[in-house]
C-alpha positions in Angstrom: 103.1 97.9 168.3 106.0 95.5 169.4 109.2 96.3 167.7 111.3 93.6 168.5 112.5 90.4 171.2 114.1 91.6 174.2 116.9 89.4 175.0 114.9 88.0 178.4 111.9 87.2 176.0 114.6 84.9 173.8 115.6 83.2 176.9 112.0 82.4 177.4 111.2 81.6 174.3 114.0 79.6 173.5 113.1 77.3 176.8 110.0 76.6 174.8 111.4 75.8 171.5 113.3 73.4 173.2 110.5 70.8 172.3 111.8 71.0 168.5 115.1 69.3 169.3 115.1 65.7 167.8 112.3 66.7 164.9 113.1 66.8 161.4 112.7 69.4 159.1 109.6 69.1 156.9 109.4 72.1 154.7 110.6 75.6 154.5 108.9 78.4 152.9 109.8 82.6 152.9 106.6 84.2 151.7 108.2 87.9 152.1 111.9 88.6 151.8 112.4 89.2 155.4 110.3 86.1 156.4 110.9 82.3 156.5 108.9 79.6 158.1 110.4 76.2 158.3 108.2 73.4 159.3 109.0 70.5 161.9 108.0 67.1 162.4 108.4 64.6 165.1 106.3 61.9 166.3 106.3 63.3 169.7 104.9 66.9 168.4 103.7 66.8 165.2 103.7 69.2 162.3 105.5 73.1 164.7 105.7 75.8 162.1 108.6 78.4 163.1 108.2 81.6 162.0 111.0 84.2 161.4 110.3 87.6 160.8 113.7 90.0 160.5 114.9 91.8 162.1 112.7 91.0 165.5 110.9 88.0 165.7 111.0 84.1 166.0 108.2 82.3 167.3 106.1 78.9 166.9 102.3 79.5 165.3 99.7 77.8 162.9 99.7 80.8 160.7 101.1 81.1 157.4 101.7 83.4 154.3 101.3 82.2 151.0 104.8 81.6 149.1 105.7 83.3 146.2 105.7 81.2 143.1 109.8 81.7 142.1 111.5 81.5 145.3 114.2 83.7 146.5 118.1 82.2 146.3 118.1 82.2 150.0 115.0 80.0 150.2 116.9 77.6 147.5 119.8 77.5 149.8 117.9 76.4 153.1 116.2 74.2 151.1 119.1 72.4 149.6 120.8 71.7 153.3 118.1 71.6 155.5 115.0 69.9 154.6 115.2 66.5 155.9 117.6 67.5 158.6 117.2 66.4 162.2 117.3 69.3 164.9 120.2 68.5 167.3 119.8 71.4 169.7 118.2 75.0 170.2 120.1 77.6 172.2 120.2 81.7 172.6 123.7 83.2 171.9 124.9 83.7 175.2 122.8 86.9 176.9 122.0 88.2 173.1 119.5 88.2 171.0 120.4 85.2 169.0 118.8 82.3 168.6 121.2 79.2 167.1 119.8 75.9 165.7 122.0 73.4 165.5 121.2 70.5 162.7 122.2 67.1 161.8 122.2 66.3 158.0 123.6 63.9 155.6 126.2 66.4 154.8 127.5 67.1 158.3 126.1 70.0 160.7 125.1 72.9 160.4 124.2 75.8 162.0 121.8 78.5 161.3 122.0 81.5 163.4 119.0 84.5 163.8 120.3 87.6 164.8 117.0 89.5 166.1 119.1 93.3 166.8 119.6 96.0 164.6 118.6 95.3 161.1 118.5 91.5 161.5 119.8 88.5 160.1 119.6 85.0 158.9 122.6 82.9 158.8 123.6 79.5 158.0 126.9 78.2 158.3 129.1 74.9 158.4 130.2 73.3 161.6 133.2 75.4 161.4 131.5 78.4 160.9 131.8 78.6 157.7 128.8 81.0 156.1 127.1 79.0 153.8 124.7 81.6 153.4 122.4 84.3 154.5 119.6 86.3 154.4 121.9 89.6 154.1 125.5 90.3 153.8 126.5 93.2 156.3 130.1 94.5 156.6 130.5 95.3 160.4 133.2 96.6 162.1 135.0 93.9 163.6 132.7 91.2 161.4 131.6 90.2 157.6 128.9 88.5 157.4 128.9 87.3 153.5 129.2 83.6 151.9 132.7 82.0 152.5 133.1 84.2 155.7 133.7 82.8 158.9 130.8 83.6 161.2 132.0 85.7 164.5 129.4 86.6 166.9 129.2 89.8 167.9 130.8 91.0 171.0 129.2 90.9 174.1 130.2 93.2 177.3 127.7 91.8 179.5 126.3 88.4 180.4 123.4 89.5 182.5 122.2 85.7 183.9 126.1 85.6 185.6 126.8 89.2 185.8 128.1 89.7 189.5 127.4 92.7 191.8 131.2 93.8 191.5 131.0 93.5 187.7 127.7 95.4 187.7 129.3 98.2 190.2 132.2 98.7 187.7 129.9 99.3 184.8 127.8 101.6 186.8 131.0 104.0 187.6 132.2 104.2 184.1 128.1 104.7 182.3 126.9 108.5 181.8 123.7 106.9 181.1 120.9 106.9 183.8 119.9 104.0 185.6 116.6 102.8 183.3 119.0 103.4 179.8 122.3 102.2 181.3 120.3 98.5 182.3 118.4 98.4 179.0 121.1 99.0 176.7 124.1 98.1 178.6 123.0 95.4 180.6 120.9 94.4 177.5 117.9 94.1 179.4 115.7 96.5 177.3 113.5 99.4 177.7 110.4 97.5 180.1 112.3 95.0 181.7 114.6 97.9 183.0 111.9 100.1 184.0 110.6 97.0 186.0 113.5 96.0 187.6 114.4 100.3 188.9 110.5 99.9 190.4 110.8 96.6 192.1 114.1 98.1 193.3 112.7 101.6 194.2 115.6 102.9 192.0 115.3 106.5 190.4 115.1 105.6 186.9 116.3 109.2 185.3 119.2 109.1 187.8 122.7 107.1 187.9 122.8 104.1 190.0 125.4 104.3 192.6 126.5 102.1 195.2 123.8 102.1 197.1 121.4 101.4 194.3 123.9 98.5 192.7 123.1 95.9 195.3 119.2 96.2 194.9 119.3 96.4 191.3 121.5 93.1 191.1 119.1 91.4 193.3 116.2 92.4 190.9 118.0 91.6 188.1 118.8 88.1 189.1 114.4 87.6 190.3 113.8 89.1 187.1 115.5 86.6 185.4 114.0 83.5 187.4 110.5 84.5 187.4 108.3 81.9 186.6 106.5 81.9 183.2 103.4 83.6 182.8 102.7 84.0 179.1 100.4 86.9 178.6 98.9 89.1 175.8 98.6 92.7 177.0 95.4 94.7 174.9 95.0 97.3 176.1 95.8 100.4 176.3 99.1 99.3 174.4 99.5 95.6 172.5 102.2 93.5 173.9 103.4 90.1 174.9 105.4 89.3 177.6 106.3 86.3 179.0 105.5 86.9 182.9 103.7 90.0 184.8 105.2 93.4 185.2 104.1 96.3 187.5 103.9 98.4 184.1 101.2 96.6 183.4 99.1 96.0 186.4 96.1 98.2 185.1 96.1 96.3 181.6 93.7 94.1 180.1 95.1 91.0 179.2 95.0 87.4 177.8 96.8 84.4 179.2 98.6 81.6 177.2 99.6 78.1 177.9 103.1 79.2 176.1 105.0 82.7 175.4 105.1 81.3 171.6 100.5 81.1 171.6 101.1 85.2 173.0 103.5 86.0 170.3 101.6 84.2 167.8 98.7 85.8 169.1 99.9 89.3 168.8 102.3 88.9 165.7 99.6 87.3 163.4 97.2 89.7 164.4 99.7 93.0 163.2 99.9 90.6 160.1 96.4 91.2 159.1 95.9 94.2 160.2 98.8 95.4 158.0 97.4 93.4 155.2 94.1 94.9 155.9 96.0 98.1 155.8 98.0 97.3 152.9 94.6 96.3 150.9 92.9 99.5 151.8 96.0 101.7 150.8 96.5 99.4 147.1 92.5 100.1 146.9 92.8 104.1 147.4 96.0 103.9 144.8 94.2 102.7 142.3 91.4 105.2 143.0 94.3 107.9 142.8 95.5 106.1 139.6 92.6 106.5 137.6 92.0 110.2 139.0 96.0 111.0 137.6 95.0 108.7 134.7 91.8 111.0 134.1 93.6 114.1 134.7 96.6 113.4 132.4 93.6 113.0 129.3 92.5 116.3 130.1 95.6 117.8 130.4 96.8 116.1 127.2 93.5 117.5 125.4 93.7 121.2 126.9 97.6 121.1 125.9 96.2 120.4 122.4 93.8 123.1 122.3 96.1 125.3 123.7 98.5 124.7 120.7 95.7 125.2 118.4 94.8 128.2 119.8 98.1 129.7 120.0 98.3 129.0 116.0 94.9 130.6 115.8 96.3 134.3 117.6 99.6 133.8 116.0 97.4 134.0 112.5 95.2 136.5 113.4 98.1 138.7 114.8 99.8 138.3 111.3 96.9 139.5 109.1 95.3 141.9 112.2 95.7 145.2 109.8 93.9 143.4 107.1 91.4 141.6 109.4 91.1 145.4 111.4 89.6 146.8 108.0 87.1 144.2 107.1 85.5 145.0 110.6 85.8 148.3 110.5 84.5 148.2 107.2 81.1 145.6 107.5 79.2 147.8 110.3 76.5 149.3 108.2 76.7 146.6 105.3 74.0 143.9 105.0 75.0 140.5 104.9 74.5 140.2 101.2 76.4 143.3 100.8 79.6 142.2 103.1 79.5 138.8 101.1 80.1 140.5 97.8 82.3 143.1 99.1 85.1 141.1 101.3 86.4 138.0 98.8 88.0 136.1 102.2 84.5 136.6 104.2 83.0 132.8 103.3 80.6 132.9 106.2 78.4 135.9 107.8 75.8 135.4 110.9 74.2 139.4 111.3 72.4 137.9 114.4 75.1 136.9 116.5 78.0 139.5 115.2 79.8 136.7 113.7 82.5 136.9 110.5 83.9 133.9 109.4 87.1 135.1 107.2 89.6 133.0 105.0 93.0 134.2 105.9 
């Protein structure tokens, strides 16, 4: 299952989104706390529905959740300052993986930022940065990210689209990684896109690049980042989408798209179901579970009650045992009429079954 963007699939992506700019924002809904679609409209492209899913997804698609019926203060605030804005511009945050829309409204601009690493984020912010608001306040280390803040973006050591063979030498020498984790997490390509680049470069992966290996891997790097669009949906063995094709693949079955944002669509409405689907099944076997406990806990509640009684039963007969010792001791060779007249608390006498019933 796909975690999470890579900051290459954002570049793509975002080139694709670019077709937004100039629409106006329709509606917005978040059916799920860590979910908001917002709808667009333009003459040119009709009704796009944007879907963000935090902390690792943004993506056009024609599917949709049902909204709750009180929405959450967030919702109220994007609703309040961007419904009926005009979309000025779509970019990615430098090499990271951030996607900023820029907005036009009667009020001034705005901004709202995604921030698709770690645990996510939604913010939206003034034209001076200003936080306006946001899906989650975090207190980073060299960042707040809270109302009234000033929005900072997070530092960046690498910008991989201009990073130059000297600057990627340097990072190599002082990096204890190996060459596959140093490019995916350093270099901010992630975990396939580096694997792909140490093939088409015939790098070791598990071993540190050195010189040698820097000039190869920059080459790949900078084809890796120019290769043309090939949206695909990858089914098996694994479930992916990727925007172009990589040698990890090549023995894959696949789907291709006309856009990255049909493959993402593809894939992420289809875990959407199937966790619903999943979700369903497991509400369906809690309620079987509930009324198992639910049947359990009456037995247990009657059985604790009999136990109680039964306790006050011994605790009776083991006060009066002396006297109830004689009465049976005495009423072996008796008849019943006999025992009757004999024992004053015998009320009840059954001969057959070896039964007293005594008044105690």
């Amino acid at each position: 299952m796909k975690k999470g963007l890579s900051a290459i699939e954002i570049r793509y992506l975002v080139s694709e989104l670019k077709e937004l700019e100039g629409s106006k924002v329709a509606k917005i809904f978040q059916p799920q706390r860590n979910e908001v679609y917002i709808q667009f409209y333009s003459a040119k492209t009709g009704k796009r529905m944007l879907r963000i899913i935090i902390p690792g997804f943004i993506f056009l698609t024609d599917f949709k959740e049902e909204s709750p019926q009180r929405p959450h203060g967030f919702l109220q605030s994007l609703r309040k300052w961007l419904e009926e804005s005009r979309l000025k511009e779509i970019n990615q945050g430098g090499f990271e993986r951030i996607v900023e829309f820029h907005f036009e409204t009667n009020e001034g601009e705005f901004l709202l930022i995604v921030e698709l690493f770690a645990r996510g984020n939604i913010v939206l912010c003034k034209a001076d940065k200003t936080i306006v608001a946001c899906l989650e306040s975090h207190k980073y280390k060299d960042r707040d990210i809270k109302p009234k803040s000033v929005y900072i973006f997070p530092k960046s050591a690498v910008d991989a689209p201009t990073l130059t063979k000297a600057e990627l030498m340097a990072l190599a020498e002082k990096t204890e990684k190996d060459a596959a984790s140093f490019l995916a997490a350093e270099i901010g390509l992630g975990g396939i896109y580096a694997e792909e680049i140490c093939a088409k470069s015939g790098t070791e992966k598990s071993k540190k690049l050195d010189k040698a290996d820097v000039e190869k891997v920059h080459k790949c790097i900078k084809e890796l980042l120019d290769t043309a669009p090939k949206p695909q949906l990858i089914t098996d063995p694994t479930f992916d989408a990727v925007p172009f094709d990589l040698s990890t693949y090549n023995d894959s079955k696949r789907e291709y798209f006309q856009s990255y944002n049909e493959a993402l669509s593809r894939l992420l409405t289809t875990q959407t179901l199937e966790r619903r689907q999943k979700d369903s099944k497991l509400s369906k076997e809690r309620e079987r579970l509930k009324k198992i406990l639910d049947s359990q806990m009456e037995v247990a509640e009657v059985t604790e009650k009999e136990i109680i009684e039964c306790q006050k039963k011994a605790e009776i007969i083991y006060e009066h045992y002396q006297e109830i010792k004689e009465i049976l001791d005495g009423v072996k060779k008796l008849t019943k009429d006999q025992i009757l007249k004999n024992y004053a608390k015998v009320t009840e006498v059954d001969l057959k079954n070896k039964t007293l019933i005594l008044k105690v």
